[in-house]
SEZAKOL-491071 format. One record per residue: residue in three letters; x, y, z of N, C-alpha, C in turn. Coordinates in steps of 0.05 Angstrom, whole numbers, plus 32768, in hexadecimal, padded with zeros to 4 digits. Each point is the difference from the previous one (the first is absolute). Layout:
<atoms>
alaXYZXYZXYZ ...
</atoms>
This chain:
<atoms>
unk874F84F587838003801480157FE58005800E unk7FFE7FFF80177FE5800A8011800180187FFE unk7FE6800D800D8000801D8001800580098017 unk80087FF58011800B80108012802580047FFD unk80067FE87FF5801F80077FF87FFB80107FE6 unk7FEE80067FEF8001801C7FEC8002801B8006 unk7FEF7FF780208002801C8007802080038010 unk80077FF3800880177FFE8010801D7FFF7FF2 unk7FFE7FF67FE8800F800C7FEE800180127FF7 unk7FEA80177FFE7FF480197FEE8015800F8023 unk7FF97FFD8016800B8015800E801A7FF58006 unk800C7FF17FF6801A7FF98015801480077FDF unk7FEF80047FEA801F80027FE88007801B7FFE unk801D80057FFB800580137FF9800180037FDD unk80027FED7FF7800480077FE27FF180127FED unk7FEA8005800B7FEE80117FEF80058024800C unk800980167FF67FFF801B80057FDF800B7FFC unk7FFC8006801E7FE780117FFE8003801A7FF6 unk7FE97FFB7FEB800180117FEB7FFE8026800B unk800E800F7FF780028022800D7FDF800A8007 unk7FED7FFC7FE67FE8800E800B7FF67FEE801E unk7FFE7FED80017FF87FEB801C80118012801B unk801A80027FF28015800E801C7FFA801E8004 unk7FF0800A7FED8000801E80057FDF80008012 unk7FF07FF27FF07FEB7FF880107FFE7FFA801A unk80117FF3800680077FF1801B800B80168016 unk800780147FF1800D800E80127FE680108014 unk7FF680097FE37FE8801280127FF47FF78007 unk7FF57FE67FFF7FE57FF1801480107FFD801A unk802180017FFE80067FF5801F80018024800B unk800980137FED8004800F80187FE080088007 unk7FEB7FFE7FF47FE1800380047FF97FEE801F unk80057FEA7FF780007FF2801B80158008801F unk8010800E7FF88011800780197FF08015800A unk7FF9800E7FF47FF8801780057FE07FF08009 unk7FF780017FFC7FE77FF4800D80067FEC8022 unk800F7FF07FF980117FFC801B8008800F800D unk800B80188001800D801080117FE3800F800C unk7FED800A7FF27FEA800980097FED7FEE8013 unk800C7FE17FF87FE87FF1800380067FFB8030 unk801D800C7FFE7FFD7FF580187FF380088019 unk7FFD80247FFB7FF38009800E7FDE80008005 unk7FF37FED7FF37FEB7FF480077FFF7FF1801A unk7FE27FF8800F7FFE7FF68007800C7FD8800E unk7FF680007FE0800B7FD78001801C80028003 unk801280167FEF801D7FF28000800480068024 unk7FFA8019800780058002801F7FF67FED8014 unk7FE57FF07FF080027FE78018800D7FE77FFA unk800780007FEB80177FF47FF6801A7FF88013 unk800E80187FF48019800F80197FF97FFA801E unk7FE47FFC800A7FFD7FFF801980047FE1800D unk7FF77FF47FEC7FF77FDB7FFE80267FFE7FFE unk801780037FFD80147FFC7FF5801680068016 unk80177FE9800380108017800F80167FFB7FF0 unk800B801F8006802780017FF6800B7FF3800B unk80197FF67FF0800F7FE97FF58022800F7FFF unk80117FFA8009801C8005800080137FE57FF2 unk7FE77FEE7FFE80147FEA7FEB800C800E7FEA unk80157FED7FF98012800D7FE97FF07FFA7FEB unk7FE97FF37FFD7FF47FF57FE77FEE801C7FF9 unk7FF5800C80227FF080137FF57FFE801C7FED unk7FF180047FFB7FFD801C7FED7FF28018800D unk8011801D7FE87FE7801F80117FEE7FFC7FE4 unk7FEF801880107FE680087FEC800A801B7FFC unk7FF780107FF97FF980187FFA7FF780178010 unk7FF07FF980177FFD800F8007800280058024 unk80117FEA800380067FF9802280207FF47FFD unk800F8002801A801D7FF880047FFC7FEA800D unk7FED7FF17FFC7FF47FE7800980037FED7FE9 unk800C7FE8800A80047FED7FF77FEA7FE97FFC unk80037FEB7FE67FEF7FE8800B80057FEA7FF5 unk7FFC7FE77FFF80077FEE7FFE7FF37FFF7FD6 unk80087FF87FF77FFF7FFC7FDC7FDA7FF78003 unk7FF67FF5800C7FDD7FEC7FF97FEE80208019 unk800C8009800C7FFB8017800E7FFA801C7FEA unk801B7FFF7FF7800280167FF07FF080037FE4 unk7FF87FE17FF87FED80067FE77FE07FFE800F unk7FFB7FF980177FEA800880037FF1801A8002 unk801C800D80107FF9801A8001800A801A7FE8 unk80097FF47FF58005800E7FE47FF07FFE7FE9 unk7FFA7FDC80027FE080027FEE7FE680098005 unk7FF67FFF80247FEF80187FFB8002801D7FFA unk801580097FFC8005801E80057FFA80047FD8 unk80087FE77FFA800780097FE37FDF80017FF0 unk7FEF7FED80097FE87FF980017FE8800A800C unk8002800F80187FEA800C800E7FED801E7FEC unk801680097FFA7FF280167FF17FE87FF97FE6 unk80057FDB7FFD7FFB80037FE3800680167FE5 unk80188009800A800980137FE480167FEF7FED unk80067FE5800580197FFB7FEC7FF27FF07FE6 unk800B80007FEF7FF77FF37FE47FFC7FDD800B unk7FE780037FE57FF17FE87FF880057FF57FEA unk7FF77FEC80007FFD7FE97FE07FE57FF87FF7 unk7FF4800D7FF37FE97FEC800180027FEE7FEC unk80127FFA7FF180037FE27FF77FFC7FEA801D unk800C8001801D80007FE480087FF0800D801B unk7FEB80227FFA7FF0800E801880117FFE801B unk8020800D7FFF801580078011800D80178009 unk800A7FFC800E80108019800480227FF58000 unk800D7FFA7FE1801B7FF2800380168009800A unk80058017800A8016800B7FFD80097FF88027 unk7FE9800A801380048010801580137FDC8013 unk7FEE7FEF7FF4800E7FE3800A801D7FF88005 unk800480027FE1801C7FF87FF68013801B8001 unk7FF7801B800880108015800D80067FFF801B unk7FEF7FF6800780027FFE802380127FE5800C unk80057FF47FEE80157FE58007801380087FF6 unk8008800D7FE58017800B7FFF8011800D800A unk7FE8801D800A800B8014801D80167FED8009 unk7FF37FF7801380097FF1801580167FEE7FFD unk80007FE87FE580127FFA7FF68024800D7FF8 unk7FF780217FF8801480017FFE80118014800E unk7FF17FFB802080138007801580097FF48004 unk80027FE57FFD80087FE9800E80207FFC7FE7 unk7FF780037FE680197FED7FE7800080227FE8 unk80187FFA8005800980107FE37FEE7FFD7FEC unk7FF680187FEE7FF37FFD7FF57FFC801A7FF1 unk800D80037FE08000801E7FF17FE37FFA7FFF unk7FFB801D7FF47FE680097FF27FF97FED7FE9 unk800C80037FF07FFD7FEF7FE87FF97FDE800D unk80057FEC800B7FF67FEA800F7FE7800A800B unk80008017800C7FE4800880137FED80007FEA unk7FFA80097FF47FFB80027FDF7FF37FEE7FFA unk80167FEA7FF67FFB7FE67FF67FE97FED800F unk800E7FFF801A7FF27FF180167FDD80088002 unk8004801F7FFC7FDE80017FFC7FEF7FF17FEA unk801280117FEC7FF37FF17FE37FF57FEC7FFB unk80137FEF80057FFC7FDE800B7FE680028017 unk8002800380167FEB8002800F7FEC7FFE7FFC unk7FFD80197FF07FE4800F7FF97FF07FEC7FEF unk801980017FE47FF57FEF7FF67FEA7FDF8001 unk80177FF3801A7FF47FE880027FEC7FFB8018 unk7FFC801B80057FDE800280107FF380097FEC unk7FFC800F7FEB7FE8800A7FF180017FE87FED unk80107FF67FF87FFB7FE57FE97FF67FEB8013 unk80087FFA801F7FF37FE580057FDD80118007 unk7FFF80107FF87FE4800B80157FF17FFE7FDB unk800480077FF17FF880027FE67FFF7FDB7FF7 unk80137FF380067FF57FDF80027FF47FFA800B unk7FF88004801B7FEC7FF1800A7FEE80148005 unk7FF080137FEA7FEA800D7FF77FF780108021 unk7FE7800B7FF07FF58011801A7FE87FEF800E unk80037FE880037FEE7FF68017801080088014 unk801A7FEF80038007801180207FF88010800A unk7FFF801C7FF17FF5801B80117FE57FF87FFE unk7FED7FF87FFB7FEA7FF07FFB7FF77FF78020 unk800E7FEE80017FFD7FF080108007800A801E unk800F802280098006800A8018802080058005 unk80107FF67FEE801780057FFF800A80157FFB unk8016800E800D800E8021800180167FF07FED unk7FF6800A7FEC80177FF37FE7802780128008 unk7FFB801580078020800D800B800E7FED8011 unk7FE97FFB801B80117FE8800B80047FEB7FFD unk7FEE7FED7FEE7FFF7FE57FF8801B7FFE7FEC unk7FFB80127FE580117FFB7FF1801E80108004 unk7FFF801480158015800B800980107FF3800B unk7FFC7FE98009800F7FF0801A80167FEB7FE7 unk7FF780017FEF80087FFA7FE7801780067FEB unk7FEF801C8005801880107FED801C800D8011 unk7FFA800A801D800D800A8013801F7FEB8006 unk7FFA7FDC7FF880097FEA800C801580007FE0 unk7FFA80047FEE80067FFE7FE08017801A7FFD unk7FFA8018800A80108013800780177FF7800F unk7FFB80068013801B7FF3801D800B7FEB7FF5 unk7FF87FEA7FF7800F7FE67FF3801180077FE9 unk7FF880207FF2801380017FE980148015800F unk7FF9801080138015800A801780137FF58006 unk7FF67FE1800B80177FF6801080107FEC7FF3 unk80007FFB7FE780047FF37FEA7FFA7FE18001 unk7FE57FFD80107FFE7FE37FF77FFF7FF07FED unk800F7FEA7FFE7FF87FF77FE97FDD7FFC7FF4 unk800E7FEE7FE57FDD80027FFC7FF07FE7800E unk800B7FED80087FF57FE880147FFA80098022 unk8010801480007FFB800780197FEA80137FFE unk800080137FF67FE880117FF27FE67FEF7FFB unk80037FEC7FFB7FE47FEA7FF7800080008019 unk800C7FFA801E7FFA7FFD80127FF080118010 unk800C801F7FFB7FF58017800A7FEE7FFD7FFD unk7FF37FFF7FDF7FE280087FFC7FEF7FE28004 unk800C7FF680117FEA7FE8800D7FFC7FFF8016 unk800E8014800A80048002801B7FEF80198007 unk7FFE800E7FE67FE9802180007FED7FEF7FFF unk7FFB7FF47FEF7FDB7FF37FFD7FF68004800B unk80127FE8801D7FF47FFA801C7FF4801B8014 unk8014801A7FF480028013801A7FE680107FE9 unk7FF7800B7FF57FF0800B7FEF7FE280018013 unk7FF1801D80027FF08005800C7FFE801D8006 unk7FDA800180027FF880177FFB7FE680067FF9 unk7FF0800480097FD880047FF58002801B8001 unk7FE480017FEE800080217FF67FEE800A801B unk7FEE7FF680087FE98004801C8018800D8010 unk801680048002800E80138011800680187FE9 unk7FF480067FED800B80187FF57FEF8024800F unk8007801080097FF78017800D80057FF7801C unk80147FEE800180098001802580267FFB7FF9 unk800E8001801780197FFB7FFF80057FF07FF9 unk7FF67FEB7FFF800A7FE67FFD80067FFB7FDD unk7FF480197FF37FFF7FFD7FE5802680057FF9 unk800180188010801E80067FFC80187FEF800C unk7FF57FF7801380127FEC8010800B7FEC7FEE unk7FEE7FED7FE880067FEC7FEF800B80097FF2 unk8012800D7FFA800F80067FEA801F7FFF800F unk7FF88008801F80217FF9801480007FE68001 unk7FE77FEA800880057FE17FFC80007FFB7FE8 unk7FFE80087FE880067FF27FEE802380087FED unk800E801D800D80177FFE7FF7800E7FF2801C unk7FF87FFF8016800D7FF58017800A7FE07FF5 unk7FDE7FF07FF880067FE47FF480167FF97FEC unk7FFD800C7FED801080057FE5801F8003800C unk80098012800E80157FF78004800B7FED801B unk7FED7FF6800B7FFE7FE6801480067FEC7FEE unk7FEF7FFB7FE57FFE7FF17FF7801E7FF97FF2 unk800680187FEF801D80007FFA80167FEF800D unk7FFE8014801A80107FF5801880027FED8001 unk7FEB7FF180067FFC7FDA800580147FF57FE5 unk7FEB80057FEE80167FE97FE7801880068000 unk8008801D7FFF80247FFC800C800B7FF4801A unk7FF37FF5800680037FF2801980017FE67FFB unk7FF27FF87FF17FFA7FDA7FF87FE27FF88002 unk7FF0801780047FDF7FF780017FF87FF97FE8 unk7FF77FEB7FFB7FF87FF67FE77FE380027FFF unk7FEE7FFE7FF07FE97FFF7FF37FF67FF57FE4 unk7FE37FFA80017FFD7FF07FE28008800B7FE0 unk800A7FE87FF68006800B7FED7FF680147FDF unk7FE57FF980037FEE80167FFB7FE780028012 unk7FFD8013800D7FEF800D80107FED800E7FFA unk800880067FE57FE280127FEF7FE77FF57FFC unk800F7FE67FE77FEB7FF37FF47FF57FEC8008 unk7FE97FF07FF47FF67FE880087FF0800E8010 unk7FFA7FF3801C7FF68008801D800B800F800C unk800F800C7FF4801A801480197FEF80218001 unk800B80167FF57FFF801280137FEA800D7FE5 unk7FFE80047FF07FF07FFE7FE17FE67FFE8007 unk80067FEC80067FDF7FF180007FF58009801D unk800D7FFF80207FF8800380137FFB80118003 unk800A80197FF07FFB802080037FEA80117FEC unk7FF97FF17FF17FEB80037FEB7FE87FED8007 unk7FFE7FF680127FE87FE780087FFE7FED7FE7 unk80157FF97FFD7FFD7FE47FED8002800F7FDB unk7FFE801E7FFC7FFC80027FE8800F80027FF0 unk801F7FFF800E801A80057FE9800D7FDE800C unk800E7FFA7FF380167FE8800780187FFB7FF0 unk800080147FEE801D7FFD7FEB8008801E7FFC unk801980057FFF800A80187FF77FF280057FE4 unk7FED80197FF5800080037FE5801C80017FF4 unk7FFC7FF17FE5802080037FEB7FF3801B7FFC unk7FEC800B7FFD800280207FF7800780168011 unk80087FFB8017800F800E800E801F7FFF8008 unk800F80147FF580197FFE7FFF80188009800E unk800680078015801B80148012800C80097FE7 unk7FF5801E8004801A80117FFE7FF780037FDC unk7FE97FFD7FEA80027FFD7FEC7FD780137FFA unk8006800F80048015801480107FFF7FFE801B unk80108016800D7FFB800780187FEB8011800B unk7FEB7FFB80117FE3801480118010801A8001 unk80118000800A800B801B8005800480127FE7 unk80007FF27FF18003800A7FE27FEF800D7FEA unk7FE57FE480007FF280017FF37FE77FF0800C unk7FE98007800F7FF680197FFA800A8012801C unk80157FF3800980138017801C7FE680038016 unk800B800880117FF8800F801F7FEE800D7FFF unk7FE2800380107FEC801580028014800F8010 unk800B801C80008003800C801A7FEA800B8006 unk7FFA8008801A7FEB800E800D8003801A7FFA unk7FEE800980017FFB801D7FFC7FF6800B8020 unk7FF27FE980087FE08008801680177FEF801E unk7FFE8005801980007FF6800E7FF47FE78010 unk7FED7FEE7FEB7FEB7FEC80057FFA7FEE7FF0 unk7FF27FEB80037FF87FEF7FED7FF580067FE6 unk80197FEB7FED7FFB80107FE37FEE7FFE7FF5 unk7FEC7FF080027FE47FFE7FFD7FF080178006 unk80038017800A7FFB80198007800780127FF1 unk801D80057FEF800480127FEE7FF8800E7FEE unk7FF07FF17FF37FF67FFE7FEC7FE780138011 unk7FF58002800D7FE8800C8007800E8014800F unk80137FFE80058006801F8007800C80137FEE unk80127FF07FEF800B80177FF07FE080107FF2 unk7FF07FE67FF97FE6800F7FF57FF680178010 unk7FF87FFC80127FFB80148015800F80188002 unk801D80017FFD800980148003800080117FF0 unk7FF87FF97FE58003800A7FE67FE2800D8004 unk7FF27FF280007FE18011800680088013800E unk8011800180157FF6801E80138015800D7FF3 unk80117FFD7FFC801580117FF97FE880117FDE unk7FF97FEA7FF37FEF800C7FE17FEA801A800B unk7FF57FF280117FE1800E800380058012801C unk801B800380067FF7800F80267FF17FEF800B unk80027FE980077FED7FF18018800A7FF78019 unk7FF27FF8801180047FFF801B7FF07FE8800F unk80098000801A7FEE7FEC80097FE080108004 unk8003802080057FEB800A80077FEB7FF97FE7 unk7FE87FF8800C7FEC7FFC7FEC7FFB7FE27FF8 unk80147FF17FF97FF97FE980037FE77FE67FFE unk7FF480057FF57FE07FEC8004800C7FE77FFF unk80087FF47FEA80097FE57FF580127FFD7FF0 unk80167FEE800B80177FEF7FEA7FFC7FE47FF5 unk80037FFF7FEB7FF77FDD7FF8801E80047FEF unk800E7FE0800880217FFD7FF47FF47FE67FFA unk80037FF67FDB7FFE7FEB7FF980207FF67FFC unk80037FE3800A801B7FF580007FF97FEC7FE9 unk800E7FF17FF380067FE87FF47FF87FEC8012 unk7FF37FEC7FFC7FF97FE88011801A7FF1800A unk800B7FFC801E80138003800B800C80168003 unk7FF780177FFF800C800E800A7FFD800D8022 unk7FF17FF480087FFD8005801A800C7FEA801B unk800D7FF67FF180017FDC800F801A800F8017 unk800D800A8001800E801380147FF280148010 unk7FF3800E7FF77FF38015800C7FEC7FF6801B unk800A7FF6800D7FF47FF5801A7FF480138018 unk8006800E7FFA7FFC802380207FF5800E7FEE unk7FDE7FFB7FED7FF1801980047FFD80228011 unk7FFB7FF980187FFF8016800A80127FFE8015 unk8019800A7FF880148005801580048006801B unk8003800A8010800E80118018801380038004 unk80187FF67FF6801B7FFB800980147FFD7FE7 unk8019800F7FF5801380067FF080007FDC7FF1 unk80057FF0800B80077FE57FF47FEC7FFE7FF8 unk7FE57FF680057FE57FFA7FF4800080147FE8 unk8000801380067FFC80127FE1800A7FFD7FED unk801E7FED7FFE80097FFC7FEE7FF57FF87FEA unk7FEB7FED80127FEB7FEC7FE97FEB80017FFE unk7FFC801B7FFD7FDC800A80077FFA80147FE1 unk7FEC7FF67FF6800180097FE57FEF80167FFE unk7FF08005801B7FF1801A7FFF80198010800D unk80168006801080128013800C800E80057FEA unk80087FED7FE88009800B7FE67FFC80117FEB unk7FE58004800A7FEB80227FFD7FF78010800A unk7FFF7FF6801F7FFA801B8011801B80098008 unk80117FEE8004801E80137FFE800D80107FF0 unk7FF77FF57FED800A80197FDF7FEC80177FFF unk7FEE7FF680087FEE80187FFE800680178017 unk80067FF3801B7FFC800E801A802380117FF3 unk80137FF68000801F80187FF680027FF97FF1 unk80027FF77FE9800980017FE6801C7FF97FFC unk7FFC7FE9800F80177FF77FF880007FE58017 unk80127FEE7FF27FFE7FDF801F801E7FFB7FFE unk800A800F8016801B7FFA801080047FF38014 unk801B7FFD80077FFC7FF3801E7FEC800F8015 unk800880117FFA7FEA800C801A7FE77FFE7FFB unk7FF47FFE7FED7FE07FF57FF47FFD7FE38012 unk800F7FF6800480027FEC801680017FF6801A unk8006801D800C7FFC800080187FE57FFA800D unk80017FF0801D7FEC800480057FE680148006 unk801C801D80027FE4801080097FF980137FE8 unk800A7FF77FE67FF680077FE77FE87FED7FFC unk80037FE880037FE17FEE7FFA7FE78009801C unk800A800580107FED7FFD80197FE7801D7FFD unk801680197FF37FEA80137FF97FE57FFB7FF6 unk7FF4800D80127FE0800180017FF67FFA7FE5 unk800780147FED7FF780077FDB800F7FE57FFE unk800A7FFB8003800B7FE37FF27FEC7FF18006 unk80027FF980197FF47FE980037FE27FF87FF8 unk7FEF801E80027FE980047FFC80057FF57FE0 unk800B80117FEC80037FFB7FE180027FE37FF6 unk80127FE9800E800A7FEB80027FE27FF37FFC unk7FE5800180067FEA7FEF80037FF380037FE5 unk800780187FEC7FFB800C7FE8800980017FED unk80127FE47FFF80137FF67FED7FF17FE27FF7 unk7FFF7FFD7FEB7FF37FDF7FF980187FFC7FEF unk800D7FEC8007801A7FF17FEB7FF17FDF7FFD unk7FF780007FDC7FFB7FF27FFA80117FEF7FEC unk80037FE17FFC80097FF67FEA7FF480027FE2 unk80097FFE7FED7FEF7FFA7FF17FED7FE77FE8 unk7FF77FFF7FF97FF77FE37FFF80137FF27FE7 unk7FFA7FEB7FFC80127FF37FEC80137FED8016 unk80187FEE7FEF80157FEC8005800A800D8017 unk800D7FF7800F8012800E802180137FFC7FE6 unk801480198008801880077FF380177FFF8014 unk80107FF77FFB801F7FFB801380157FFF7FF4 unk8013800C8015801E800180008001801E7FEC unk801280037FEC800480127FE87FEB80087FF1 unk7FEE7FF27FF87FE0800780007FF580148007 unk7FFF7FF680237FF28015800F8010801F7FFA unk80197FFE8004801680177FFE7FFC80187FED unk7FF87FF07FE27FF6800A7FEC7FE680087FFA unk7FEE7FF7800D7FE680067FFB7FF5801E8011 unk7FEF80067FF77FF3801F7FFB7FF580008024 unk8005801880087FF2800480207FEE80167FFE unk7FE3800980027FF580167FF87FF580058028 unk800280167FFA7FF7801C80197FEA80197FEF unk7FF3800180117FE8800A7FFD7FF1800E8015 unk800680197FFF7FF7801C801C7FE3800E8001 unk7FF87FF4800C7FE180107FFC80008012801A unk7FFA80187FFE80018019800B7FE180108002 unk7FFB800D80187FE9800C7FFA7FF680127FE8 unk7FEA80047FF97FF5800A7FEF80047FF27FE2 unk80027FE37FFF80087FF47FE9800E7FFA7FF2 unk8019800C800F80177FFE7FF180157FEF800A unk80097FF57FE780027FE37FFD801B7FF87FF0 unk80197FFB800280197FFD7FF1800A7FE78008 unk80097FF57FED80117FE27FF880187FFE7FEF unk800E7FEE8012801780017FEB800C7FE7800C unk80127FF07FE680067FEB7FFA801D7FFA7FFA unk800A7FEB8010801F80007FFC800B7FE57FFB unk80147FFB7FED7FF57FEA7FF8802C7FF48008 unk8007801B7FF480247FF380117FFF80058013 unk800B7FE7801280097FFC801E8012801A7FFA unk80028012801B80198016800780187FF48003 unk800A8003800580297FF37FFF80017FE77FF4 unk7FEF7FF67FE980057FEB7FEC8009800E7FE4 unk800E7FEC7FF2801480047FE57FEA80147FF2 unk7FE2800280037FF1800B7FF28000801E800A unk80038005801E8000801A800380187FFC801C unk8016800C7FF780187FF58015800880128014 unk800E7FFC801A80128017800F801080127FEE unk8003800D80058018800F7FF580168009800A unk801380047FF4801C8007801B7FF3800F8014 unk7FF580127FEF7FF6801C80177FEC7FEF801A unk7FE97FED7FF77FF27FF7800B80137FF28014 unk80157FED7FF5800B7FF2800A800A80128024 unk801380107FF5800D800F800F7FEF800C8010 unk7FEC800980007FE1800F801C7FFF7FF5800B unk7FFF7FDF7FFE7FF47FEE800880187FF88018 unk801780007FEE80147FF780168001801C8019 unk7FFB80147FF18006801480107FF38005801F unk7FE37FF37FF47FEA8005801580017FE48015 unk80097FED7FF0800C7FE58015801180028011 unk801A800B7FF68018800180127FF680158014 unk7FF980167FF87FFE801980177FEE7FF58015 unk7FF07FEE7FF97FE57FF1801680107FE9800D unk80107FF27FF680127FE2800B801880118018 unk801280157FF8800E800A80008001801A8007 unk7FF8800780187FEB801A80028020800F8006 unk80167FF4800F8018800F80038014800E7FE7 unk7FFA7FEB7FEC801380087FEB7FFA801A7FFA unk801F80097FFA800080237FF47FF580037FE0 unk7FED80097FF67FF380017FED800E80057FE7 unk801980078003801380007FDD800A7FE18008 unk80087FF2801180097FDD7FFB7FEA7FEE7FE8 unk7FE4800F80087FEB7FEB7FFC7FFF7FFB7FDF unk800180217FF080037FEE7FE180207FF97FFE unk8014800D800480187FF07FF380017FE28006 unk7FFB7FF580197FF67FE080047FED7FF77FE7 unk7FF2800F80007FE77FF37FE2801380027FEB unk8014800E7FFE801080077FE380157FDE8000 unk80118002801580137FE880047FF17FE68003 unk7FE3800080067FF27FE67FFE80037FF37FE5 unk7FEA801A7FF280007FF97FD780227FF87FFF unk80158006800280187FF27FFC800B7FE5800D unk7FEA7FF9801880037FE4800680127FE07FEE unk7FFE80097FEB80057FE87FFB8021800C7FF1 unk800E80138007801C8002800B80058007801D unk7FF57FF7800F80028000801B80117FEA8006 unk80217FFD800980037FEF80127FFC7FE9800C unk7FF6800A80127FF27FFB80137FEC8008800D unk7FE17FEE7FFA7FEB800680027FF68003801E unk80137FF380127FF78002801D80038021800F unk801B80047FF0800A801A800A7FEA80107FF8 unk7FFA7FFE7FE67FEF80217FF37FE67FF48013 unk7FF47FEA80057FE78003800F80068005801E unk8019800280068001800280247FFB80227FFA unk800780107FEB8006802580047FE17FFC8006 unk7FE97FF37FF57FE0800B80087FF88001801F unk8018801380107FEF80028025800180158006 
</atoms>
């Protein structure tokens, strides 16, 4: 067997029952991700999105959420994957340094306006998904991200195509086809992260995925392994992977499972968390503030800065990835919400001034990557006039298995998303929707319960 028909067998069988904790898991990373989507559209990118796009009255086409506007299926995940992606608030992996979920949700969406489709399949179809983007991103190691690659889109185009194919019930030869037909469509550099274009790749890469689909149910053929040898392994790692590891397995366990989903806690790059929850804990401990201020020094893990591209901000998207706004924003309200995001929350004067009085350093030793980095220790350190001087050290990622969401967390989060995505909805709809989501997987029909989110 090749490895691309392993993988293509892993998503096209039914014989194996995904196991209950994976399905209960699955539930909340998707409704985490809706909810981040529904917020994500009233940004900027998704509205120039919507603008770049026109409605569609084909019968093929689909609604969104938040317009009686129609669009064509490669339309509708563009503009649904930025919306889901712009915030940077949806869960990560740092096994394959991703964001798995927002990809292979955003081809689904869309998917299952189009085909019948209960909850429990919606479910499945992720699982599978998710899965076989964080296992091929964990085979072919972390040079990719190394090397400039937006691992969400590269290996998303992947998993998004592996999804839809177990949607539409391809076989598993035809499925080998899909995902040779994703290879080709796969793309994405990180040098666009703190501009739109970061969020945009996550609409081309569920758009591909189910393009790709499409085609091999059609008769588009492709090679018969596409991974290994010279194929997509090796071209995407600059020559350093060329064989599937036998030590990587689908589904044994499942990511979603074990070690599961970072959810976000922070509205930004998760490489930032860690220095803010620190931060917030300082002010909240000691009464502190931005007032006073002399010097911040944040030691990261070596790689930990390899995202953090927008030092000194001006503008809501740049900040995402700015590792000094991860302390002058916790410091300036005490707290980093969406609105910590706005632009004319970064543009303040005290901000910006504070922003030059932040040193975010690595620390010395091996560069640490992927799950590594995740785990390793982030220290913050406040030096304040008259000598005084406090540090503190955090060593669990926030919304990881080590320190997790919680329903309650869960549910704020949706609360504060929907009311921002969804500024019309009457405010008792917004949790009983969060209540009938967690029951997703006796839902029907999964198109219906996602059309009630307008």
């Amino acid at each position: 067997m090749t490895t691309t028909r392993y993988l293509a067998d892993f998503a096209s069988s039914r014989e194996t029952a995904l196991p209950a904790g994976v399905r209960r898991r699955a539930v909340r990373v998707l409704l985490d991700t809706l909810a981040v989507t529904l917020a994500g559209y009233r940004e900027d990118a998704a509205q120039a999105v919507a603008r770049a796009l026109q409605p569609s009255q084909d019968s093929c086409s689909v609604s969104l959420p938040w317009t009686p506007e129609r669009y064509r299926p490669d339309d509708a995940c563009l503009l649904l994957g930025t919306a889901a992606h712009v915030l940077d608030y949806d869960d990560v992996s740092m096994i394959a340094v991703c964001h798995p979920s927002v990809p292979i949700f955003t081809a689904l969406y869309v998917l299952a306006q189009q085909t019948a489709l209960t909850g429990a399949q919606f479910i499945d179809a992720f699982a599978i998904g998710t899965e076989i983007l964080i296992r091929s991103g964990e085979a072919m190691g972390f040079r990719h991200y190394d090397l400039g690659f937006h691992a969400t889109a590269t290996l998303g185009t992947l998993g998004a195509t592996a999804a839809c194919a177990r949607t539409l019930n391809l076989s598993p030869v035809q499925t080998n086809h899909a995902l040779a037909i994703a290879a080709s469509m796969s793309s994405g550099v990180r040098e666009n992260f703190g501009t739109m274009v970061k969020s945009l790749h996550v609409g081309i890469a569920a758009g591909s995925g189910l393009r790709a689909a499409r085609l091999a149910q059609a008769g588009v053929e492709g090679a018969d392994d596409v991974l290994n040898g010279r194929g997509w392994l090796h071209a995407f790692s600059g020559g350093q992977s060329e064989q599937w590891p036998k030590a990587v397995v689908l589904g044994t366990p499942y990511a979603l499972d074990q070690p599961g989903f970072e959810q976000k806690r922070y509205p930004c790059c998760y490489m930032m968390h860690k220095m803010i929850q620190a931060t917030l804990d300082l002010r909240l401990k000691h009464g502190l503030s931005l007032d006073g201020l002399e010097q911040a020094l944040v030691v990261t893990p070596r790689g930990g800065t390899a995202a953090l591209n927008h030092p000194w901000p001006t503008e809501g998207l740049a900040a995402k990835f700015s590792g000094p706004y991860a302390v002058v924003g916790s410091l300036a309200d005490g707290r980093m919400t969406l609105a910590s995001f706005e632009d004319e929350a970064i543009q303040r004067p005290a901000v910006q001034a504070a922003l030059r009085r932040v040193d975010v350093r690595e620390a010395d030793g091996v560069a640490l990557q992927g799950s590594d980095v995740g785990s390793a220790p982030v220290s913050v350190t406040l030096i304040y006039a008259n000598g005084r001087r406090f540090e503190r050290t955090i060593t669990a990622s926030p919304g990881s298995a080590a320190d997790p969401l919680t329903d309650g967390d869960l549910l704020a989060k949706w609360r504060d998303c929907v009311g921002r995505g969804l500024p019309d909805m009457a405010a008792e709809r917004i949790e009983p929707l969060f209540h009938a989501g967690m029951n997703l997987d006796d839902q029907p029909d999964a198109g219906a319960w996602l059309r009630t989110m307008r």
